[in-house]
C-alpha positions, -999 to 999 in steps of 0.1 A, spaced: -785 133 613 -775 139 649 -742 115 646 -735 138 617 -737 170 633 -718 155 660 -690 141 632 -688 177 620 -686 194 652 -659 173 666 -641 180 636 -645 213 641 -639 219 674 -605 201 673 -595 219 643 -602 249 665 -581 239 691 -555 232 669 -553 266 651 -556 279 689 -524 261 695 -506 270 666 -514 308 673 -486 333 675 -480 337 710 -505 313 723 -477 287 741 -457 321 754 -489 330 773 -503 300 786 -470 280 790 -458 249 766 -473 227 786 -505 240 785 -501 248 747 -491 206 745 -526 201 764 -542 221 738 -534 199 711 -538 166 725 -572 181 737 -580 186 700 -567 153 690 -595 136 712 -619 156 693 -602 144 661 -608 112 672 -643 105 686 -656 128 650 -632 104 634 -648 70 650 -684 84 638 -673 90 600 -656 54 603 -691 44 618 -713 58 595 -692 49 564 -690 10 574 -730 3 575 -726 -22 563 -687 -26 561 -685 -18 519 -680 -52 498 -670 -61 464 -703 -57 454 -707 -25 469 -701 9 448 -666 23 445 -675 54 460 -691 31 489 -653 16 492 -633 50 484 -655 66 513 -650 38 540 -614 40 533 -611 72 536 -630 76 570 -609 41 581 -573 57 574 -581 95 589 -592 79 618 -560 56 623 -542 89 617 -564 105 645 -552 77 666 -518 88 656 -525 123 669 -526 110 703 -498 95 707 -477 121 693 -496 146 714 -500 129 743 -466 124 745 -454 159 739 -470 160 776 -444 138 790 -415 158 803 -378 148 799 -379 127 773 -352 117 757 -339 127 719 -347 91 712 -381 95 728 -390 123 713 -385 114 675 -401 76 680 -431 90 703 -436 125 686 -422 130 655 -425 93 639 -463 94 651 -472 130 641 -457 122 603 -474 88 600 -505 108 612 -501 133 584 -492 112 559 -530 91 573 -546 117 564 -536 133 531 -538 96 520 -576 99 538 -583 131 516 -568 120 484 -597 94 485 -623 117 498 -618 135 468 -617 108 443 -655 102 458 -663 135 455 -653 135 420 -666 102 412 -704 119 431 -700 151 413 -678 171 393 -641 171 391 -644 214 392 -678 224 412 -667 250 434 -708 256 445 -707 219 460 -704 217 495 -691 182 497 -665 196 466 -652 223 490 -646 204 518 -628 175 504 -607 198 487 -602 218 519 -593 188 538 -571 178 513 -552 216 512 -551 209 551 -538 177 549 -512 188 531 -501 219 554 -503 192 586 -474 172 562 -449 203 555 -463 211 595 -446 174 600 -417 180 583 -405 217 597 -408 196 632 -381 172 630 -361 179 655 -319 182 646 -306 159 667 -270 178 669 -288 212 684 -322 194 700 -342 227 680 -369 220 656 -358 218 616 -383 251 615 -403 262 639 -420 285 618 -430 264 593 -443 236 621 -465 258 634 -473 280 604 -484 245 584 -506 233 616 -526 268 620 -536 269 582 -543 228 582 -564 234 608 -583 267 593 -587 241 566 -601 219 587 -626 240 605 -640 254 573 -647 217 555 -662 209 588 -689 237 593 -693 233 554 -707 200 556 -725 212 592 -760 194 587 -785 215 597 -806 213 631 -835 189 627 -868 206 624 -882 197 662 -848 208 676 -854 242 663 -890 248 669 -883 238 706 -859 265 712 
């Protein structure tokens, strides 16, 4: 229960700081740098929540014999979190100063589009379990509402992915609107799915405080 919370609120919190990045105004006040630090911030977030999903899904590591939801779910946690992975690469090196057109499209772009395309791959089977586990339409599910949020996310961070490319002839993202505009409502996505699925405090934990 406590990985789980912890799962959820790493999620969270570096959906939060992703939104936070993509906020209207956000890089003009603190400074891009500082805005670039933001996200690769939340990408370590991404990843640690992402390492515990892959954790608790592979216990034991799903077989033949195991149930297809068993498989769809460890699949799903094992390509989001190469996607996380991903993340920090193409936010870590948004940090790097100078770089190079080249650089920038191998390091940043590349990274940030195979990251996307990780995890609306990762949400497409989170929602084949949840379907297979429940209903195809059960909007009262919590598990429903969140793999369906992750999955609208997941596919905000791709058209996020896309307005990003940077025009080689003029060095200015394809859209800068749409780049940041597709990361803010991903992440909202994201934040929501996480607190859905936020188990609650254990019993002792609460009568102690």
């Amino acid at each position: 229960m406590l990985r789980m919370r912890r799962e959820s609120w790493g999620f969270a919190i570096g959906s939060l700081l992703f939104a936070l990045g993509a906020w209207p105004g956000y890089a003009d006040l603190v400074g891009e740098r500082f805005d670039n630090l933001t996200y690769f911030v939340g990408s370590l977030f991404f990843t640690a929540a992402g390492y515990i999903q892959l954790w608790l899904s592979g216990r034991p590591v799903p077989g033949a014999e195991s149930h297809r939801i068993e498989r769809w779910d460890y699949w799903s946690a094992a390509v989001q979190f190469a996607g996380t992975l991903l993340f920090n690469i193409s936010t870590g090196a948004a940090l790097i100063v100078n770089l190079t057109y080249d650089e920038a499209d191998r390091w940043i772009w590349r990274p940030d589009v195979f990251g996307s395309a990780a995890f609306l791959i990762a949400s497409a089977l989170a929602v084949l379990a949840t379907t297979d586990t429940d209903k195809l339409w059960d909007p009262r599910a919590r598990n429903w509402l969140s793999s369906w949020l992750n999955m609208i996310g997941s596919i905000a961070f791709g058209v996020s992915a896309i307005g990003a490319y940077v025009d080689p002839s003029s060095g200015e993202l394809h859209n800068a609107t749409t780049a940041n505009l597709g990361t803010f409502v991903g992440a909202l996505c994201f934040l929501v799915a996480a607190l859905l699925v936020l188990p609650p405090k254990p019993a002792e934990e609460r009568v102690t405080r």
